[in-house]
C-alpha positions in Angstrom: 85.9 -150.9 -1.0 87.1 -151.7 2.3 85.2 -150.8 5.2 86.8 -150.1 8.7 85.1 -150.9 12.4 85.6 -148.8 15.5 88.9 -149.9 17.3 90.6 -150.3 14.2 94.3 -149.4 14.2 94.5 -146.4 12.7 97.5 -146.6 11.1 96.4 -149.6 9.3 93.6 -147.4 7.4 95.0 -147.4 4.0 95.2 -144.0 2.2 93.8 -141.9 5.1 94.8 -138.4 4.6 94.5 -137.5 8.4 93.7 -133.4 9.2 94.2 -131.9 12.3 92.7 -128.6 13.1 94.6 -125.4 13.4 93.3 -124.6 16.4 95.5 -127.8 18.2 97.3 -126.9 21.1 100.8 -125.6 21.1 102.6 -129.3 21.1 99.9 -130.1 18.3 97.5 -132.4 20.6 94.4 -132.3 19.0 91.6 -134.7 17.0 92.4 -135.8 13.6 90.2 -136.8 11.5 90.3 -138.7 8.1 87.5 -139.4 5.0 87.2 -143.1 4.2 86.7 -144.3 0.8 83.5 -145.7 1.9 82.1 -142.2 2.7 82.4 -142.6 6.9 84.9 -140.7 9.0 87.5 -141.3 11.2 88.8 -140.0 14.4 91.7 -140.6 16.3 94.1 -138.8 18.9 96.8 -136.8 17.3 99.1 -138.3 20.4 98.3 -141.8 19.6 98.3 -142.2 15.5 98.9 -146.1 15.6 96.2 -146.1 18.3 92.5 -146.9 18.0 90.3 -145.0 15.9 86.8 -144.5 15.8 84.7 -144.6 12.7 80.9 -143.0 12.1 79.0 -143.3 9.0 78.5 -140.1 7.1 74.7 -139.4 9.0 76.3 -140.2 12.6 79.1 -137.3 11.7 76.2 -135.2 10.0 74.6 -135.1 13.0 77.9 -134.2 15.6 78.6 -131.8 13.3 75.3 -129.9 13.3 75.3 -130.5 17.0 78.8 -129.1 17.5 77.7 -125.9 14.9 74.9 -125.3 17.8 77.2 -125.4 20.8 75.6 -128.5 22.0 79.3 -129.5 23.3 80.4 -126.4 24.5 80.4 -127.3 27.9 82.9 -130.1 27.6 86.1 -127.9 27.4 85.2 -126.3 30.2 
């Protein structure tokens, strides 16, 4: 099992099905995000998919998540 570290290229993550929510903008800028074999997450910017990406472990996206659910971020698209 191979396991990734933030910065990583993201198109070097092997097998990363990447998914993109359907509420991107028009041109398709958005997150997408990718399960690792490993069980952690990544993230990278839909405009940048060779770029870097970020990887949590399954608590550290457990946590955004639930955060997110509660509006704790709401205030950063505004």
């Amino acid at each position: 099992m191979v396991h990734y570290g933030n910065g990583v290229a993201a198109d070097s993550i092997e097998a990363a099905a990447w998914v993109k929510a359907e509420a991107s903008d028009p041109v398709g800028n958005c997150v997408e995000i990718a399960r690792l074999d490993g069980g952690e997450v990544a993230f990278r910017n839909s405009r940048f998919p060779g770029g870097p990406a970020l990887v949590f472990t399954r608590s550290e996206m457990a946590a955004f998540l639930d955060g997110a659910r509660k509006g704790e971020f709401d205030r950063m698209t505004v």
